[in-house]
C-alpha positions in Angstrom: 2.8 169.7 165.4 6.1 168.3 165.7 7.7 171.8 166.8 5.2 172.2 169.3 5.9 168.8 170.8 9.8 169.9 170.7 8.8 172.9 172.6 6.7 170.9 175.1 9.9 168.6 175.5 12.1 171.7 176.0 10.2 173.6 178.2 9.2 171.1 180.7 13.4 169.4 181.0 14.7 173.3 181.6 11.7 173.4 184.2 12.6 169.9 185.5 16.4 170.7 185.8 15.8 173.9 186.9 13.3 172.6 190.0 16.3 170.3 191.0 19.3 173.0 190.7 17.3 175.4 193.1 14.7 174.1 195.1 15.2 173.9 198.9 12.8 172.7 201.4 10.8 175.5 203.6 12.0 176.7 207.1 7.7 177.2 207.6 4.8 176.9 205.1 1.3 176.1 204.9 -1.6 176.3 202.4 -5.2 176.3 202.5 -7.5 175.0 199.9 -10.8 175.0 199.2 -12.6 173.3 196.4 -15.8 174.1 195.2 -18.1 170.9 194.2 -17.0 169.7 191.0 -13.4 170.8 190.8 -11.8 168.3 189.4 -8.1 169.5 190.9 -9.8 170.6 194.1 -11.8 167.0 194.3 -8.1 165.2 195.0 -7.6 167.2 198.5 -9.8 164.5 200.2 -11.9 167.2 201.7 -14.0 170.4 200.1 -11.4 172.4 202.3 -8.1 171.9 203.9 -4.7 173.5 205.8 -1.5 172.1 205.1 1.4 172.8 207.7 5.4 172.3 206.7 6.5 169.5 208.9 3.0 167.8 209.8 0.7 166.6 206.7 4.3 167.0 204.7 6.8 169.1 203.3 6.8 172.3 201.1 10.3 172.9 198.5 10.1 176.4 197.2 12.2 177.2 194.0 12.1 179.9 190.9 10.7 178.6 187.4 12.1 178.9 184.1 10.1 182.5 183.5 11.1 183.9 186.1 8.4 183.1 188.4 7.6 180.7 191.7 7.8 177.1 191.8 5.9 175.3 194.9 6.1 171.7 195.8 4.2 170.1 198.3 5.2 166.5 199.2 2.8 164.7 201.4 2.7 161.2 199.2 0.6 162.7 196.8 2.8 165.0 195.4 1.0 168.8 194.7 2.7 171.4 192.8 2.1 175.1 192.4 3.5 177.4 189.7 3.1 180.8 189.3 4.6 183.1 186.7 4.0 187.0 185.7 3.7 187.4 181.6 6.7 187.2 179.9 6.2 189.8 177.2 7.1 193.6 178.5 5.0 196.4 176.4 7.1 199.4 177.5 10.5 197.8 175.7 8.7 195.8 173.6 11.0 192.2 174.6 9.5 188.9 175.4 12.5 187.6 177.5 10.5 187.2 180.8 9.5 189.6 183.5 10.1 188.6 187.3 7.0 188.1 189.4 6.8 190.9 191.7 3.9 191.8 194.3 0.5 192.7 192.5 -2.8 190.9 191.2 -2.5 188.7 188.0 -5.5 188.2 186.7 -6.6 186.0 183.4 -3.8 184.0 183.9 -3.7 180.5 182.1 -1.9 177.1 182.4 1.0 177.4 183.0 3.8 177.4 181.4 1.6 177.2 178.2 0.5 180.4 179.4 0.6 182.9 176.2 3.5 185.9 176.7 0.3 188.6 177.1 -0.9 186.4 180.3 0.2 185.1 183.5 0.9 181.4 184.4 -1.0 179.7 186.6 -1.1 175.8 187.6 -2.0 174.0 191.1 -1.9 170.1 190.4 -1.6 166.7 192.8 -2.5 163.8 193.8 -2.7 162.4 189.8 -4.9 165.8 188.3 -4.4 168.4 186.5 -6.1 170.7 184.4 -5.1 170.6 180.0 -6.8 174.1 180.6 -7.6 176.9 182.9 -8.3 180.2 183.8 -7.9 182.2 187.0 -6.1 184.9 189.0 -3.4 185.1 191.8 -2.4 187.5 194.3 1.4 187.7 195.4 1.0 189.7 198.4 4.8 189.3 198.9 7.6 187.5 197.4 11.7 187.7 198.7 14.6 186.9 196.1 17.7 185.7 196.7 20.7 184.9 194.7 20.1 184.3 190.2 16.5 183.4 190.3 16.5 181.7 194.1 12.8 182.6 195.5 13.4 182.4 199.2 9.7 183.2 200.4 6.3 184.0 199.3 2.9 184.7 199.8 0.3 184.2 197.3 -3.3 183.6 197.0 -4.9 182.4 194.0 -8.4 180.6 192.4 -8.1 178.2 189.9 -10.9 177.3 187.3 -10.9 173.5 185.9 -10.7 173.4 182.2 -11.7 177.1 181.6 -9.9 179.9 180.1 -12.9 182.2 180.2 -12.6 181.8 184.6 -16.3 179.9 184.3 -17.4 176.6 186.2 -15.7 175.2 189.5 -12.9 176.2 190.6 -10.6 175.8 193.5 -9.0 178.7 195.6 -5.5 178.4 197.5 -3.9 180.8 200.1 0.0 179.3 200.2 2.4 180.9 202.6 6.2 180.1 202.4 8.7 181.3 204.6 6.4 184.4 205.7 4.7 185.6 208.7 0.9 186.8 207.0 -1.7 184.7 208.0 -3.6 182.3 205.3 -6.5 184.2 203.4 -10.1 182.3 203.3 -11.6 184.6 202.1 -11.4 183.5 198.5 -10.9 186.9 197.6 -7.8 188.9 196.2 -6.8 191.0 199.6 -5.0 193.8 197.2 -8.5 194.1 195.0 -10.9 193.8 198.1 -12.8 197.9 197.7 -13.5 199.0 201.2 -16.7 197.9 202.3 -19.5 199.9 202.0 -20.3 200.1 205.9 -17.3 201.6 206.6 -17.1 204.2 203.7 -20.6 205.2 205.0 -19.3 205.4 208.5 -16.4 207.7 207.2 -18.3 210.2 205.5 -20.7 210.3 208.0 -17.6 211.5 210.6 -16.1 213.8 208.1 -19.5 215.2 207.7 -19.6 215.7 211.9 -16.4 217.3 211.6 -17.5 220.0 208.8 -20.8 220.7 210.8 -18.7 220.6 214.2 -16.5 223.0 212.9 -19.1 225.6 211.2 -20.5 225.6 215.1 -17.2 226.9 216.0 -17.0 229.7 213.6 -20.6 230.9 214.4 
């Protein structure tokens, strides 16, 4: 017990420390959230859905974390936070000294950075709540490094389930966009897991069909 509250200590002065070595504010940002009834993270937005904008309901600081990941602040009196982090153990050489978050969908993720080294980390807080669990995904559709561990943009979608591991119950989903040009997702959805839709796969092997009987006319 007493080694895991050391731990807790440890983890959370490096992240502290950390947050004030790096973080800068954002040349643009904005966010959109939207909470489904009962989220109890979600329920301190004020509304079941809102946008954000850098330099009008407050202002975003963007800085890396201490695994590697993607620290964002969000100051507009209530204080919001958003942390994001890929898992820090690495199969192919067998190491758990961190992996940095790259482009990709993380899914199962968990609080973090309490997050086990086998999942990703995952926390969106504010406004006096947070979650002592959770489950969820995120989607970094893009992400720009600069110097050490510096994270100088990013865009990044993600759903959040209150007090779940197992991604059940209410849940809150975030599009966040800092210092980048790609417009805010509401769809709720991860863009990079979104399988064509069936319309349009219909549509296309409908024309490739044309083609092939267009073509057997031809050769007649």
């Amino acid at each position: 017990m007493l080694n895991h509250i050391l731990k807790i200590i440890a983890i959370s002065t490096i992240v502290i420390f950390s947050k004030q070595a790096t973080a800068a504010l954002a040349s643009t940002g904005s966010v959109y959230l939207n909470a489904e009834p009962g989220s109890w993270v979600g329920g301190g937005i004020g509304a079941s859905e809102v946008t954000w904008t850098h330099g009008i309901e407050g202002l975003f600081s963007i800085t890396g974390n201490f695994d590697q990941g993607a620290s964002v602040t969000f100051d507009d009196g209530n204080y919001w936070r958003f942390d994001f982090a890929a898992p820090t153990y690495d199969p192919i050489s067998n190491t758990n000294t961190g992996n940095r978050l790259e482009t990709g969908f993380y899914n199962n993720a968990t609080r973090y950075p309490f997050n086990s080294p086998t999942r990703p980390g995952l926390d969106f807080s504010g406004n006096g709540r947070g979650n002592n669990t959770l489950g969820g995904w995120f989607d970094v559709l893009a992400i720009e490094y600069g110097t050490g561990n510096d994270v100088l943009g990013l865009a990044i979608d993600f759903r959040q389930f209150d007090e779940s591991e197992d991604m059940l119950g209410a849940s809150t989903f975030g599009s966040l966009r800092i210092n980048s040009n790609l417009a805010l997702n509401l769809t709720g959805e991860p863009l990079s897991q979104v399988p064509v839709p069936a319309a349009i796969w219909l549509f296309g092997t409908g024309l490739i069909a044309l083609i092939g009987i267009s073509r057997k006319k031809r050769s007649i």
